[in-house]
C-alpha positions, 0 to 999 in steps of 0.5 A: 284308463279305468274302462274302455267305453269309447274312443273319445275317451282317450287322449292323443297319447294314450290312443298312442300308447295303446296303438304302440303297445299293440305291434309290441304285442304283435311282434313279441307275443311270448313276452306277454304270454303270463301279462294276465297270469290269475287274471279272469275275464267275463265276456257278456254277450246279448248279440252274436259274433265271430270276430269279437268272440273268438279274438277276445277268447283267443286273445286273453288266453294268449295273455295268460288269463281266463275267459268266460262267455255269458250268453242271453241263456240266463236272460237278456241283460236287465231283465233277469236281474238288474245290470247293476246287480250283474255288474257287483255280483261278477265285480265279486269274481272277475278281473274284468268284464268284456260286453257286446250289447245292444245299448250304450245305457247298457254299457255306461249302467255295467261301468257305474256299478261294476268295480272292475274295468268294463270293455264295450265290445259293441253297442248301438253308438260306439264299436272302440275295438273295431276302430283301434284295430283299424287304427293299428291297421293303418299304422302299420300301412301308412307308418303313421295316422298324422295327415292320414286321409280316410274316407267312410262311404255307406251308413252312419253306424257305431263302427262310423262314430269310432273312426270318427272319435279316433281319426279325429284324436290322431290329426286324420283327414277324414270323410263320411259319405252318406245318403242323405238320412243316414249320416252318422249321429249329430253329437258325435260328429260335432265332438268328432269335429271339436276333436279334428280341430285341437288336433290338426285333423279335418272331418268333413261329411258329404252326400256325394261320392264326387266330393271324395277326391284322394284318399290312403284308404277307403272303408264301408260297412253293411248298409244294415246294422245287425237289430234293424229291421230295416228292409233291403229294397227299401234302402237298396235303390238309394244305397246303391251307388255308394257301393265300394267297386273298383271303379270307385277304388280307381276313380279315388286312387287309394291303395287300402280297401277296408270293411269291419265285416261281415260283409254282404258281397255284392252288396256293399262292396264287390267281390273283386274289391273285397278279395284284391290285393288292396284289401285289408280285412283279414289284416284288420280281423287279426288286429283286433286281437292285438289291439284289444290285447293292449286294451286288456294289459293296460287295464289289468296287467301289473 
């Protein structure tokens, strides 16, 4: 690994190797506490955030490395100064740059030029860390992602297309239930779908809720991405009977509720979803830092 653009990127084993070094990390965080000793790692960040900020923040501290956080205060990325000129000039200072932006061109153009690995902590198109968290997630639930099977139900988004690229690496069976014009993008799903097939995997996408049958786990996310405009009661009428409920949760007769967050309760999910016991996503938020902690010792520690 030279970078950590996408999950698509990796193959079975080292989407495994990182998930088996995360519960390393997890379980015997002291014996990684100096893995980024003199390391320096710059977080650029052109949208706002809670769990990527802090879990980052927090996370390469407890390796041992420094942070820094570059907001849009001196200008949004390429605007300013190009995005080649940011990624040589922090290649000059930092071991490595975190990036949270609006466009994967954003990303792909900090990764041609920098000379350090880069680590796209969300773009429009993919959301890797959120979906090795949840992979680790599941792993430490189920015991193993083999034959796994998944249910995505709301909008196509970036954090769709991840779990789509790593379920399909690790043999899943995963379904994507959408309102028709909102299925996930058309590419990723046929390279998702190549995926599923060399390794023992299915990815099936559907309109209708009735076409889930059982599931291990169930997943939703907003109906509307942080930058759209999209309108609430433009979309609230078809959306909603995609709403994760416990009825839903019943009628499919999964164990595990699963939402990157934020959430918009009473929205996409129920509150009484969101906070029972089959619940997941205080799980999920932790993980992040342990998931994208192997990420960052893979790529730096010696």
């Amino acid at each position: 690994m030279d970078n950590f653009l996408s999950l698509k990127q990796l193959t079975q084993t080292q989407l495994h190797d990182l998930l088996q070094l995360a519960q390393m990390i997890k379980a015997a965080p002291t014996q990684y506490n100096q893995a980024l000793a003199g390391k320096s790692v710059v977080m650029l960040f052109e949208k706002p955030s809670l769990r990527t900020r802090v879990s980052f923040d927090i996370g390469i501290n407890k390796l041992g490395g420094h942070c820094l956080y570059l907001d849009q205060q001196n200008g949004a990325l390429g605007q300013r100064e190009s995005i080649a000129d940011f990624a040589t000039n922090l290649s000059c200072w930092a071991d490595a740059i975190v990036a949270r932006v609006y466009s994967n061109k954003t990303i792909n153009e900090l990764a041609q030029h920098a000379s350090v690995p880069v680590i796209n902590a969300l773009c429009d198109l993919y959301h890797p860390c959120q979906g090795l968290a949840d992979l680790l997630t599941l792993t430490e639930q189920l015991g193993t992602l083999k034959n796994t099977k998944l249910t995505y139900i709301g909008d196509g988004n970036n954090v769709t297309h991840s779990l789509m690229y790593g379920a399909a690496i690790m043999g899943m069976k995963m379904t994507v239930v959408c309102p028709a014009g909102h299925f996930p993008d058309g590419q990723v799903v046929q390279e998702a779908q190549a995926l599923a097939a060399q390794n023992g995997g299915s990815l099936l996408l559907t309109s209708e809720v009735s076409d889930i049958g059982e599931q291990d786990a169930i997943y939703t996310d907003t109906w509307i991405s942080m930058g759209d405009n999209t309108s609430f009661t433009d979309i609230q009428q078809k959306f909603a009977p995609y709403q994760v409920n416990q009825t839903l949760m019943q009628q499919v007769g999964t164990p595990y509720f699963m939402h990157c967050l934020p959430a918009h309760r009473g929205v996409e999910v129920t509150d009484e979803v969101m906070d029972g016991e089959q619940s997941l996503i205080l799980q999920q938020a932790e993980n992040r830092m342990h998931a994208q902690n192997a990420v960052l010792v893979t790529l730096l520690a010696q």
